[in-house]
C-alpha positions in Angstrom: 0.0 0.0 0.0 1.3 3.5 -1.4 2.3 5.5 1.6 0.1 8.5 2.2 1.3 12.1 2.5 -0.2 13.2 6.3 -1.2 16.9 7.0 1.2 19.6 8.8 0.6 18.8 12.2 0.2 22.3 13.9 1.1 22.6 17.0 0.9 26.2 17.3 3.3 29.2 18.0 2.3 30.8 21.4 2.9 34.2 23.6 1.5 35.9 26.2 1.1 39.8 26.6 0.3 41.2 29.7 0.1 45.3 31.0 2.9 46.1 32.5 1.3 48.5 35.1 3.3 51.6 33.4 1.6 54.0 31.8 -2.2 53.7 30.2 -0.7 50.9 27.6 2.3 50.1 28.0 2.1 46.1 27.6 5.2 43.1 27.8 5.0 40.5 25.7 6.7 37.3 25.9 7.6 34.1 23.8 9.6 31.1 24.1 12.3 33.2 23.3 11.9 36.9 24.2 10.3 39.9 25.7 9.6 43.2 24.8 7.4 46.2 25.3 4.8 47.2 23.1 2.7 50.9 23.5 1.1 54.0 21.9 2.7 57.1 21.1 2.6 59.6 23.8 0.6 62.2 21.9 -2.3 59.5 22.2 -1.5 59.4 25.8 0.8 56.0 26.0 4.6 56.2 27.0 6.3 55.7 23.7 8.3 53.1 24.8 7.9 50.5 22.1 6.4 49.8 18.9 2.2 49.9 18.5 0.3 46.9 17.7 0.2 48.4 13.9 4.2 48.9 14.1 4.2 45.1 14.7 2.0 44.1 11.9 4.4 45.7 10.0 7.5 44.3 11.3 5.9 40.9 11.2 5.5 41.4 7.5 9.2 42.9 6.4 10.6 40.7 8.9 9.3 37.5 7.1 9.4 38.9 3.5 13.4 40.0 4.0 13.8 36.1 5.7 12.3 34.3 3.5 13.8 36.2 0.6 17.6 35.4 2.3 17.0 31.8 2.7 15.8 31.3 -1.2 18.9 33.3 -2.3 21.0 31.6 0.1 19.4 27.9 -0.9 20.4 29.3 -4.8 23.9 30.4 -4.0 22.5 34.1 -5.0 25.1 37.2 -4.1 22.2 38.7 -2.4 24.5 41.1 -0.3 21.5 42.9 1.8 17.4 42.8 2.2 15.8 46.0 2.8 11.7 45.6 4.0 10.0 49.1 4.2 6.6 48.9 4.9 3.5 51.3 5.3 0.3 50.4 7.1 -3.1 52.5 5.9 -6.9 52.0 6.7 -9.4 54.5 6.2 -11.9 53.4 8.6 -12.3 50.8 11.7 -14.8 48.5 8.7 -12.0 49.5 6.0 -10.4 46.7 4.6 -6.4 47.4 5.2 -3.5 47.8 3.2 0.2 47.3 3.6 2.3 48.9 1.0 5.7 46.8 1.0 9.3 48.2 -0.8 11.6 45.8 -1.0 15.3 46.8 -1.9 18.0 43.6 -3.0 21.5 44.6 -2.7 24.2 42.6 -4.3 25.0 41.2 -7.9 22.1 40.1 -8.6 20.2 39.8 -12.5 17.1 40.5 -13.5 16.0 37.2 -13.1 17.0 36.4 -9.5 15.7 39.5 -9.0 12.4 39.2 -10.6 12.3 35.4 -8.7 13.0 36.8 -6.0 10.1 39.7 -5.6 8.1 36.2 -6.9 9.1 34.7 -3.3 8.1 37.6 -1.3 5.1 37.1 -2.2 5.0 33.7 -0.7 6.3 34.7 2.9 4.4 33.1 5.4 3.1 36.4 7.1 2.3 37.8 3.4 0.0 35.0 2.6 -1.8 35.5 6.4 -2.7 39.1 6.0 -3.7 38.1 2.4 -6.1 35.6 3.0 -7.2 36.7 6.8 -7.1 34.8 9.7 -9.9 33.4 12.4 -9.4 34.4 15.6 -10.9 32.5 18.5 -11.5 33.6 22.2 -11.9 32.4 25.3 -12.2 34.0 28.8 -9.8 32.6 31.5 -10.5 32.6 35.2 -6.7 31.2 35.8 -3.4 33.5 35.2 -1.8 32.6 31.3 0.8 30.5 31.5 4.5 30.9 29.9 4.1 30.2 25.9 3.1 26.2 25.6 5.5 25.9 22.0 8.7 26.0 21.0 7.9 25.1 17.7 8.7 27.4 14.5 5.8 27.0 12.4 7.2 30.0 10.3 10.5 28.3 9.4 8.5 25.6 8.1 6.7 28.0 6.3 9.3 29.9 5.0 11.0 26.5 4.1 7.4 25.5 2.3 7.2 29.2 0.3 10.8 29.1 -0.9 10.1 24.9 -2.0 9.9 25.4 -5.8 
């Protein structure tokens, strides 16, 4: 009997953000791996001392767009020198739909064709294809304090890995 292939098993990438008790915002949030701060501006009355939720959308998308572009140059033996992400987050409304406007700048020795194969990949990062096709978010109230983040797992390298297959 022909061996099947079995699903992704998803196991989940967790975090925990909690306020701080600093300031009307000011919030820590912590993974398996880190912590960091994240806050408003303080014109809008937070303390400025980290990025806003928005800020990280953002990073999350140039951060996996410039990764996932390194590890398909570097799986091609590419001279990709240097990535460059800029991205710019706009919404009309609350009900708008959002957009992210992404410029992506390749340093190195690069052709038109890597290059063009490349813009082709950024397409596929991981965070990229979330925010294209939206996401389902599901909540629940807990009477017990959050625990530290349950995974360990990087279900975005296996992403990337997947995006860059090809």
């Amino acid at each position: 009997m022909p061996a099947t292939p079995s699903a992704p098993t998803s196991i989940g990438e967790g975090l925990v953000v909690a306020e701080t008790g600093h300031g009307r915002f000011q919030v820590e949030a912590k993974t398996a791996a880190a912590s960091f701060l994240i806050d408003e501006p303080a014109e809008v009355g937070g303390l400025g001392s980290g990025p806003g939720p928005y800020d990280l959308l953002g990073a999350a998308l140039g951060a996996c767009t410039a990764m996932t572009v390194r590890l398909y140059a570097e799986r091609k033996g590419w001279p990709l020198e240097r990535v460059q992400v800029s991205v710019l987050h706009h919404r009309a409304t609350l009900q708008a739909r959002d957009r992210f406007d992404r410029t992506i700048e390749l340093q190195g020795a690069l052709d038109a064709e890597q290059r063009d194969k490349l813009m082709q990949i950024a397409q596929r990062c991981p965070v990229h294809l979330t925010l294209e096709r939206g996401a389902d978010v599901r909540t629940t109230l807990s009477v017990a304090q959050p625990g530290p983040p349950v995974s360990v797992s990087s279900e975005h390298m296996r992403d990337m890995e997947e995006a860059c297959a090809g």
